[in-house]
C-alpha positions in Angstrom: -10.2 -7.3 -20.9 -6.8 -7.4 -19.1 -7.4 -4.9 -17.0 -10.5 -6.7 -15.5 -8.9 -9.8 -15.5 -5.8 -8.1 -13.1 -8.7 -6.7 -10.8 -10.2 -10.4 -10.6 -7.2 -11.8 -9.5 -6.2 -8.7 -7.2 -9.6 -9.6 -5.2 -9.1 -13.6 -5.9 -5.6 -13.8 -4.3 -5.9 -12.1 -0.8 -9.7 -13.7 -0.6 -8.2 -17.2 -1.6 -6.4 -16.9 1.5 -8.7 -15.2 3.6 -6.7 -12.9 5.1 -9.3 -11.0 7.3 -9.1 -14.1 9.7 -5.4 -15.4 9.5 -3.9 -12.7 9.4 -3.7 -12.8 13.2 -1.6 -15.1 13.6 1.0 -12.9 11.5 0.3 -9.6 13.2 0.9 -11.2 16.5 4.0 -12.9 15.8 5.1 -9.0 14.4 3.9 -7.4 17.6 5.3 -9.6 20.1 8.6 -9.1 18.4 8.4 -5.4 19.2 7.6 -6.2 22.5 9.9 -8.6 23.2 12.8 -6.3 21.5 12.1 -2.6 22.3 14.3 -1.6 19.9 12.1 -1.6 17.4 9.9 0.4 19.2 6.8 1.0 17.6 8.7 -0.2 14.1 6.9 -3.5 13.9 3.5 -1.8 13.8 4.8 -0.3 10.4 6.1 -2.7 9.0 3.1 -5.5 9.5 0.7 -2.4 7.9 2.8 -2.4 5.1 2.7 -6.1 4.5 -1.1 -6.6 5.5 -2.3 -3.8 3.6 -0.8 -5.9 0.1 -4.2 -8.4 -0.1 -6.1 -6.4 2.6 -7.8 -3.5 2.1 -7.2 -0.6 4.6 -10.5 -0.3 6.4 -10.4 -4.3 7.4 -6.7 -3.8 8.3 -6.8 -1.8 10.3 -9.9 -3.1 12.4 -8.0 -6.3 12.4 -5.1 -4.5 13.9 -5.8 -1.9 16.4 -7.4 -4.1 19.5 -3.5 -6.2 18.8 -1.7 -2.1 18.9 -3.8 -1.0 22.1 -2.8 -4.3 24.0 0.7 -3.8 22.9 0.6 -0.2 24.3 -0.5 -1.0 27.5 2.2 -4.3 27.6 5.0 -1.8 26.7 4.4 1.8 27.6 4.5 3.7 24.2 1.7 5.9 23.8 -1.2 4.2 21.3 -1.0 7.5 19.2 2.7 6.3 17.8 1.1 3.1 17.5 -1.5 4.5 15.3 0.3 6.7 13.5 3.1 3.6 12.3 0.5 1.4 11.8 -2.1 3.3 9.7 1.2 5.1 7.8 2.2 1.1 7.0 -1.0 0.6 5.7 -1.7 3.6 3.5 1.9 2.8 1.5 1.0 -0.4 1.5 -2.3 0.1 0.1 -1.1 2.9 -2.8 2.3 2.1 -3.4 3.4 -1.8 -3.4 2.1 -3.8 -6.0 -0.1 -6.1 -6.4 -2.4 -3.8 -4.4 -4.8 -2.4 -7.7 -4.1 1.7 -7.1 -0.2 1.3 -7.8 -0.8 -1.8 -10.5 -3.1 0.6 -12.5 -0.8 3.2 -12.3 2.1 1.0 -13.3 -0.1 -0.5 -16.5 -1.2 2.9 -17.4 2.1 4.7 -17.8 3.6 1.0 -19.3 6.6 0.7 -16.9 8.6 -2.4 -16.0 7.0 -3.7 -12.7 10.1 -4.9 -11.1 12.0 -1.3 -11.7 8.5 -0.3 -9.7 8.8 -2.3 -7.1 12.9 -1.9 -6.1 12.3 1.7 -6.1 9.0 1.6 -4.6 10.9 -0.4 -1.4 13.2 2.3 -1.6 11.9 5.3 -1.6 9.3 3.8 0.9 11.7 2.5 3.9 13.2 5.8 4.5 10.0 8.1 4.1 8.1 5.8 6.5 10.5 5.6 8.9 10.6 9.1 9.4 6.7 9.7 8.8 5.6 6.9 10.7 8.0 6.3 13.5 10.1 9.2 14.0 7.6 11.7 13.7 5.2 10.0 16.3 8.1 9.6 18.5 9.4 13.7 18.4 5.9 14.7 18.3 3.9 12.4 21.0 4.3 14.2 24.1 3.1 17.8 22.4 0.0 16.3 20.8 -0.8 13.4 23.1 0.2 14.6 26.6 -2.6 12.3 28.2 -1.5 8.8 26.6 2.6 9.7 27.7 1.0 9.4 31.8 -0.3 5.9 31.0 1.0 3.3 33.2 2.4 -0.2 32.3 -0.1 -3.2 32.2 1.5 -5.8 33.6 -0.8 -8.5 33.2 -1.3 -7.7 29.5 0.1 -10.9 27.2 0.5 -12.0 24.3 -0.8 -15.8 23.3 2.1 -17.8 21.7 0.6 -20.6 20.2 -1.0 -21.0 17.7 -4.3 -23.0 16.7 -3.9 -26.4 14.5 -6.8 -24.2 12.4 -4.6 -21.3 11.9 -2.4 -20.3 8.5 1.2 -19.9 10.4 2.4 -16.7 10.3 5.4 -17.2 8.0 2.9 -18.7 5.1 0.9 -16.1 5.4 3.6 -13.8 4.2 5.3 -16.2 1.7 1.6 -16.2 0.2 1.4 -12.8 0.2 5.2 -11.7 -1.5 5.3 -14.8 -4.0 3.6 -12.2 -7.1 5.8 -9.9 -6.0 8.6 -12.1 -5.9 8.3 -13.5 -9.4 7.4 -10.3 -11.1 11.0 -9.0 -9.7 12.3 -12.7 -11.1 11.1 -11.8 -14.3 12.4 -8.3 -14.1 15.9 -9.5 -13.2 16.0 -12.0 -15.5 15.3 -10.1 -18.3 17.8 -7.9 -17.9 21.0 -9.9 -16.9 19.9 -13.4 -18.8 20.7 -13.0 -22.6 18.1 -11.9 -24.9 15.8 -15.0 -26.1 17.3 -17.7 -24.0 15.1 -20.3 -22.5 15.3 -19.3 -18.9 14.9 -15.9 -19.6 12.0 -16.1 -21.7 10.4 -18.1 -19.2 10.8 -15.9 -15.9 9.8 -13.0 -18.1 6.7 -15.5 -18.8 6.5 -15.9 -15.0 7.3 -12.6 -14.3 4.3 -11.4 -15.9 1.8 -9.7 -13.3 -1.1 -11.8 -14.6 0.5 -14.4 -14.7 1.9 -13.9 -11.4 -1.2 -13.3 -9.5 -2.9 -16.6 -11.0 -0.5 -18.7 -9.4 -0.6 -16.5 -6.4 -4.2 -17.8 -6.3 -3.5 -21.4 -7.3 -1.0 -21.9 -4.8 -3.2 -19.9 -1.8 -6.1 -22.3 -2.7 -3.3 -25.6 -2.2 -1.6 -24.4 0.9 -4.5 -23.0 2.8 -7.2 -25.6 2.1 -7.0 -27.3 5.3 -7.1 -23.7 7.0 -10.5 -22.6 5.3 -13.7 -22.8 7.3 -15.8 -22.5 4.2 -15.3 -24.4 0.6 -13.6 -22.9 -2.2 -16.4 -22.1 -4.3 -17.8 -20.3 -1.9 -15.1 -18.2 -1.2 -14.4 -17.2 -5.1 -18.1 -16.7 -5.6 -17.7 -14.0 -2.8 -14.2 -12.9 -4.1 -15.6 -12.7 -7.5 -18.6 -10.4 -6.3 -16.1 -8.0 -4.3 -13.9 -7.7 -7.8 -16.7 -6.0 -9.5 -16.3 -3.1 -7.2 -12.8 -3.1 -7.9 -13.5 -2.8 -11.3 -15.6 0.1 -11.3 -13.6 2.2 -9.1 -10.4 1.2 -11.6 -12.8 1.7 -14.8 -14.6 5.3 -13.8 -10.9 6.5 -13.0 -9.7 5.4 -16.0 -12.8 6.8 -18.1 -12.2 10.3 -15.6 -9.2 10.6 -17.0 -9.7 9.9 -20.2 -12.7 12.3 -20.3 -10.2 15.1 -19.3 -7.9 14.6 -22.1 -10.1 13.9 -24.6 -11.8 18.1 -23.5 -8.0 19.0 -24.0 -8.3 19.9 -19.6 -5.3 17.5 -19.3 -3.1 19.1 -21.7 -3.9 22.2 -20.8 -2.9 21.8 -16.9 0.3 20.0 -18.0 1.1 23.2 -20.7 0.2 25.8 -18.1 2.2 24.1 -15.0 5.5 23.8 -17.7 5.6 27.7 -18.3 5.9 27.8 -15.0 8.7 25.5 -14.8 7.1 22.9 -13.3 8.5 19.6 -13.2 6.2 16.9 -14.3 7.0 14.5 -11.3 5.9 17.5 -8.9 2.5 18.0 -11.3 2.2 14.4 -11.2 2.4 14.4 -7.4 0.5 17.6 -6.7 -2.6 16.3 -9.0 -2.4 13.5 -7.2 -2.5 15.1 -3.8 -5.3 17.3 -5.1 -7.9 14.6 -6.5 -7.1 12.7 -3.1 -8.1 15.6 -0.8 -11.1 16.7 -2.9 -13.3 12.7 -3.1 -11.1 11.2 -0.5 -10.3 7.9 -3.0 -6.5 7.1 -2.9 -7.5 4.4 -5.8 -9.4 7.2 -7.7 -6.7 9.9 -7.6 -3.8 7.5 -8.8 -6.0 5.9 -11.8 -7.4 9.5 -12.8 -3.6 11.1 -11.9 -1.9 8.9 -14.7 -4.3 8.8 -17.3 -4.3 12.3 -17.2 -0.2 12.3 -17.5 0.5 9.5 -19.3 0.6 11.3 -22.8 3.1 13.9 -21.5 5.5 11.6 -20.6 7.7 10.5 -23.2 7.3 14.1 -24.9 9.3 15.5 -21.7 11.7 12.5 -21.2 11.2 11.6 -17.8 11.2 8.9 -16.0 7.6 6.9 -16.0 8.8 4.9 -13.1 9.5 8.0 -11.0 6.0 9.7 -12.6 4.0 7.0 -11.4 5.9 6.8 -8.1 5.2 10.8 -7.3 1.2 9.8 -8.2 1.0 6.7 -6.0 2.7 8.7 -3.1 0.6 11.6 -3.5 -2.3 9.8 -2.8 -0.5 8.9 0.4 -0.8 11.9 2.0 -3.7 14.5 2.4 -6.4 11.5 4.1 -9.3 14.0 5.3 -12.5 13.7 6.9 -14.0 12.9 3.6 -12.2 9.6 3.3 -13.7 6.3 4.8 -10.2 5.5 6.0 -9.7 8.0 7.9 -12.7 7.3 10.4 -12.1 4.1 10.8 -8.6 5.1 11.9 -9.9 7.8 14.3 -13.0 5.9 16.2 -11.2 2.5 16.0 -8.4 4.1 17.7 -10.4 6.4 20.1 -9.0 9.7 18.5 -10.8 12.4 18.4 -10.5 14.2 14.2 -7.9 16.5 15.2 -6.1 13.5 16.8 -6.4 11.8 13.6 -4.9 14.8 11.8 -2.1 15.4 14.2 -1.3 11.7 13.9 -2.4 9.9 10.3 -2.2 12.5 8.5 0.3 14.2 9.1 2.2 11.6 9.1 1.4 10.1 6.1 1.9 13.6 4.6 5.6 13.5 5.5 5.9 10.4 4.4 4.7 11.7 0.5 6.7 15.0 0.7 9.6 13.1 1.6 9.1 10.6 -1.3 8.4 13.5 -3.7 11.6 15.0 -3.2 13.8 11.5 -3.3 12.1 11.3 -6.7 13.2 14.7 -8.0 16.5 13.6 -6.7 16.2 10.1 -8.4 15.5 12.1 -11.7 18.5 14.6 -11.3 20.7 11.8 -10.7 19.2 9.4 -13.3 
């Protein structure tokens, strides 16, 4: 089917390139920017989550990143909690929000919205609510939850390696690799809309534009520019890639079929019926089931694949934006990461936190981050 041919490529891609390894090389060249320019304080641990998160899942990410975070804490000061809090806030957007990543493609596919629309207004929304969820909340709120880590002294002798290994995928290919789907599906979107209506070169960016289409050459070129860089042969690494995609598929599939299930009993219609004699908007439903599937299994993938099968037939009845709908589910599966989700422990013992250290800092931050976005969407549908 299509949609297990999307979840093949969505593994294929960021395994084509294995990322796990060569992403180093891109996270450094991030970090010692931050370093170097204090500026962007503990900015650049946000922004490489984001980025890293898009063919990486957030569990590897983050084990990837944290021993680069703590070095870079003792180099320039800032307490590793802010650290922490950017970095894992970078990675959870990344991981439910920014296509390609599967959660926010599934969403996108079930409620049949344009994928470039979803990604300018993902990029949006996202910049300001992570900002403020992931850098200026750690920043106002450091010294009262983290009192120990604002005494730390500077390490001196802590540095960071610039150069780079002859074996290593540069750090600027790894992030062409990693934007070129996203890149051509907002191509195609563009096109599309300013190019006339059958011409050649519209029809074939929409062609190219297509997210199928665009993850298969993702993987094509990955496979060209990175074969000197692999330590292992090709097959080998798509055999493994393919494996990993049936999981994918699953957790994608039972979502799906969850939701499904619940319309099918009439449960869907009737939540949607109940919560609009109440006056509730469905962007806020949207965003509070969302929130609610995510707190009670933990799965941000889960809660945005159940979330908009479960809205999807609502939609066009109330005449709201699906774009904005399926932005309200992907950022409520943001917030509200609890003990019960595998992310969150690797985010706490990786980083030395203790749970409520992990609450005071990833979650709650990642929960301002998805209130925040929530109510720039009720505002996008006010205004649009």
């Amino acid at each position: 089917s299509a949609d297990a041919l999307l979840a093949e490529l969505q593994t294929l891609h960021p395994r084509a390139q294995e990322l796990a390894k060569e992403a180093v090389s891109l996270l450094q060249t991030a970090f010692r920017i931050s370093a170097e320019w204090d500026k962007l304080d503990n900015g650049s641990a946000l922004i490489t989550g984001v980025i890293v998160a898009i063919p990486v899942y957030f569990d590897a990410a983050f084990v990837i990143l944290v021993s680069i975070a703590k070095q870079l804490s003792q180099k320039t000061g800032i307490p590793l909690a802010r650290y922490i809090t950017a970095l894992s806030v970078g990675l959870i957007i990344g991981h439910c929000v920014i296509i390609p990543t599967p959660g926010p493609m599934a969403v996108a596919g079930t409620l049949n919205v344009s994928l470039g629309a979803f990604v300018v207004y993902a990029i949006l929304i996202s910049v300001v609510a992570a900002l403020v969820g992931g850098v200026l909340y750690s920043k106002l709120t450091v010294k009262k939850f983290f009192p120990e880590q604002c005494t730390a002294q500077l390490a001196e002798n802590v540095s960071f390696d610039t150069t780079r290994a002859s074996d290593r995928c540069p750090g600027g290919l790894a992030i062409l690799l990693i934007l070129l789907p996203i890149l051509m599906i907002l191509a195609g979107t563009i096109a599309g809309t300013v190019l006339p209506e059958g011409s050649a070169v519209a029809s074939f960016c929409t062609f190219i534009g297509d997210k199928n289409v665009a993850l298969f050459v993702g993987v094509i070129v990955a496979v060209l520019a990175l074969r000197k860089y692999f330590k292992r042969p090709v097959d080998e690494i798509m055999t493994e890639a393919g494996a990993q995609a049936g999981m994918v598929m699953l957790i994608t599939g039972a979502g799906g079929s969850f939701g499904n299930i619940i319309n099918a009993t009439g449960i869907g219609d009737y939540i949607v019926s109940t919560m609009q004699n109440f006056n509730v908007p469905l962007i806020l439903l949207a965003f509070i089931l969302s929130q609610i599937l995510r707190a009670a299994q933990g799965s941000a993938t889960v809660a945005l694949v159940t979330t908009s099968a479960i809205v999807a037939p609502s939609i066009s009845a109330m005449g709201v934006s699906p774009v904005l709908v399926g932005l309200a589910i992907c950022f409520g599966a943001v917030g509200l990461s609890l003990p019960n989700d595998s992310g969150f422990w690797v985010a706490t013992n990786m980083s030395g936190l203790t749970v409520t250290g992990g609450l005071k800092s990833y979650t709650l931050g990642s929960a301002i981050v998805a209130v925040l976005a929530m109510i720039f969407a009720m505002i996008g549908a006010v205004i649009f």
